[in-house]
C-alpha atoms as one frame of an Amber mdcrd trajectory, in Angstrom:
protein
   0.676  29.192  38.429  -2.305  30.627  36.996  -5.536  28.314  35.195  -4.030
  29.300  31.914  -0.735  28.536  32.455  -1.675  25.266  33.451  -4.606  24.792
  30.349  -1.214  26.264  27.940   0.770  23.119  29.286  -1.991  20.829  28.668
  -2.274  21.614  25.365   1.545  21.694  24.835   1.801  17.861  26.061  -1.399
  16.752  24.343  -0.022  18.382  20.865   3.414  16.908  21.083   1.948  13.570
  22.224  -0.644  13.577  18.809   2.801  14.401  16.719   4.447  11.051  18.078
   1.642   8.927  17.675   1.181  10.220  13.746   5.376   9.863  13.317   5.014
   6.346  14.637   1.893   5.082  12.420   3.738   6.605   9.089   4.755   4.244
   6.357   7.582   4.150   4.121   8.022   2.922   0.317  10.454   0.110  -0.081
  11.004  -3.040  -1.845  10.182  -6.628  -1.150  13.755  -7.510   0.181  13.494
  -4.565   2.502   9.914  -5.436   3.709  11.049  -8.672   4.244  13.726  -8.376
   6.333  11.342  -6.120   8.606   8.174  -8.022   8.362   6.302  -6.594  11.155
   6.775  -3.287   9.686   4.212  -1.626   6.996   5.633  -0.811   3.671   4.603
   0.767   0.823   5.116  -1.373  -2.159   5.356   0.026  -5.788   5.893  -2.654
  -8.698   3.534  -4.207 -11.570   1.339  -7.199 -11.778   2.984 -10.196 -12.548
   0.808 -11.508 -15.687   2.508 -14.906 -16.169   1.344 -15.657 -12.836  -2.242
 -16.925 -12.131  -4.552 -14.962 -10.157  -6.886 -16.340  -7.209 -10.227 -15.019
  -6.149 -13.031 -16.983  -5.134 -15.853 -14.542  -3.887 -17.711 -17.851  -2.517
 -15.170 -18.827   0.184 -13.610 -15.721   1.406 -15.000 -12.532  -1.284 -11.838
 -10.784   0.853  -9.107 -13.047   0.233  -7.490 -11.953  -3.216  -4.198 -13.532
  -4.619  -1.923 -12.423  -7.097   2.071 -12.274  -8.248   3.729  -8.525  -8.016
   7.244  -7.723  -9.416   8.762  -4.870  -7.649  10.913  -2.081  -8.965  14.041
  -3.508  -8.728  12.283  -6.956 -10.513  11.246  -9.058  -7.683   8.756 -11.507
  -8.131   6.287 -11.957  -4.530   2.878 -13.537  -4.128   0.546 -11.140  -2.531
  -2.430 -11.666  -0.910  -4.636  -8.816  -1.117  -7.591  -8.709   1.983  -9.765
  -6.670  -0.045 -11.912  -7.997  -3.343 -10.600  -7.795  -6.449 -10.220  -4.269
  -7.701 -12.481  -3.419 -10.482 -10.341  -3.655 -14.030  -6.818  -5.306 -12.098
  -5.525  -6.688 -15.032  -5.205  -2.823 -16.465  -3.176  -1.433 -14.035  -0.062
   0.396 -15.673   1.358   0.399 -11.538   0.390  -0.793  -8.163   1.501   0.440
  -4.957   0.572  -2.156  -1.904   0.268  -1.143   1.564   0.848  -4.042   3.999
   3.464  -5.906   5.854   5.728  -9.377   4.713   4.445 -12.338   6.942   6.506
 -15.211   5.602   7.247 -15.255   2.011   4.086 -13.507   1.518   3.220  -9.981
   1.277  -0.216  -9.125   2.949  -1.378  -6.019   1.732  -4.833  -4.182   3.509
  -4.617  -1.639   0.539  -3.947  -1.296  -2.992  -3.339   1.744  -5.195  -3.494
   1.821  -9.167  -2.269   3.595 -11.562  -4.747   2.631 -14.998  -3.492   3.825
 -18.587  -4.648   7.120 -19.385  -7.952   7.791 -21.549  -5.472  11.060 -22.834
  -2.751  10.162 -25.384   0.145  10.503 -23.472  -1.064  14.237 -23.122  -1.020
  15.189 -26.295  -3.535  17.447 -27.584  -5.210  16.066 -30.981  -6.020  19.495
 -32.877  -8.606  18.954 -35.704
């Protein structure tokens, strides 16, 4: 076999190996009940803040430790426990996808996405 034969197959292996690896890490959206009979799996969370619920964050004992109540799409209530501060303006949020895993009843999220009300009205254009 020739040197570039040998470089081509290199690269082959090393491109299908990357490919794996980035299948493997990918998360998927679900629900709490699905998350939580997988719990050592990362999910993808979508649902809205649960406002009857109180919200903990004390930046004095652990300023990454947040804890709050999310109902998911299909209306199920979880606590969460965010390990990030609190997001700027939290208590706006329209819809919030959570990126973690379910350890116990619990859903640990290491990310949080928003979605905030929109400073547009509903996209209408006001013409004076």
């Amino acid at each position: 076999m020739k040197k570039l034969h040998i470089v081509a197959i290199i690269v082959i292996a090393v491109s299908i190996g990357v490919i794996f690896v980035s299948l493997k890490n990918t998360t998927t959206y679900a629900d709490f009940t699905e998350a939580l009979s997988n719990p050592g799996k990362e999910y993808h969370v979508v649902g809205k803040l649960d406002k009857s619920q109180p919200q903990i964050y004390d930046p004095k004992v652990n300023p990454d430790e947040f804890f709050f109540s999310m109902a998911d799409n299909k209306g199920i209530i979880k606590q969460v426990v965010l390990h990030k501060s609190k997001p700027q303006d939290f208590e706006k949020s329209e819809q919030i996808v959570l990126i973690g895993k379910m350890e116990g009843n619990e859903f640990h999220a290491n990310d949080i996405l928003m979605k905030c009300p929109s400073k547009y009205n509903d996209g209408k254009s006001q013409v004076n």
